[in-house]
N, C-alpha and C positions, 0 to 999 in steps of 0.2 A: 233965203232959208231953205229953199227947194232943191239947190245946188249944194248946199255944207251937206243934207241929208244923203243926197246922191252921190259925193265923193268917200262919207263915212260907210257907207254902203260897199261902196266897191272895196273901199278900203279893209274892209273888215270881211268882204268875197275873197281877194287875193288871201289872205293870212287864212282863211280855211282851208284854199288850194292850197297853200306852202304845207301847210299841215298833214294833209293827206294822201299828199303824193311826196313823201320825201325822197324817195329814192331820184325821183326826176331832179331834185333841186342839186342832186349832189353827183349827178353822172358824168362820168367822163368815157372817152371813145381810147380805148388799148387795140394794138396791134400784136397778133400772134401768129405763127406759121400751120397753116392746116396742113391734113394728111398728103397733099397731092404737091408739097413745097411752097403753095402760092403768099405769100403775107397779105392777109385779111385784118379785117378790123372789125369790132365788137363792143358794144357800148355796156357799159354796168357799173353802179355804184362802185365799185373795187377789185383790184387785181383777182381778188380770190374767188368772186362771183366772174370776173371777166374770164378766167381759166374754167370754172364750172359748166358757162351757159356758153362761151365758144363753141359752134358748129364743128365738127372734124376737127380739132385740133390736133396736131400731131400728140404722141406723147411724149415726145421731147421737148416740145415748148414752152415756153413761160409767156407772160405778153409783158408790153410795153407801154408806159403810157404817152399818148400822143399829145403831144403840147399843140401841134400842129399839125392836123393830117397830112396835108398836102405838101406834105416836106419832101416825099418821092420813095419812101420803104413802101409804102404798102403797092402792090402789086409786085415787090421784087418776086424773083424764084431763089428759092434754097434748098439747095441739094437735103433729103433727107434720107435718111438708111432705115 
């Protein structure tokens, strides 16, 4: 009886966390090129919060989303003017 109580318990802890923090549930990691050319990377709900809260971003950037960081863009350099 002790154990159903303590699983429905947790169970019903998790779904308040989901609740409250939705931006975590839904984040994804974008890659943009900052002022100094370097490709960085930036975690946020969506492209358009990810071009907001990027550090230095160039202003010619856009970002990217990254299915898999470690594909080998982020740290490239690109020439910027």
């Amino acid at each position: 009886m002790k154990k159903i109580n303590l699983l429905k318990a947790g169970a019903t802890a998790m779904t308040v966390l989901a609740m409250a923090f939705p931006v975590f549930a839904s984040a994804a990691t974008y890659a943009y090129v900052n002022q100094a050319g370097d490709v960085s990377t930036v975690t946020a709900a969506d492209p358009w919060t990810a071009i907001q809260i990027a550090p230095n971003i160039d202003e010619h950037s856009g970002v990217i989303l990254l299915v898999n960081p470690a594909d080998g863009l982020v740290g490239d350099k690109v020439t910027v003017s």
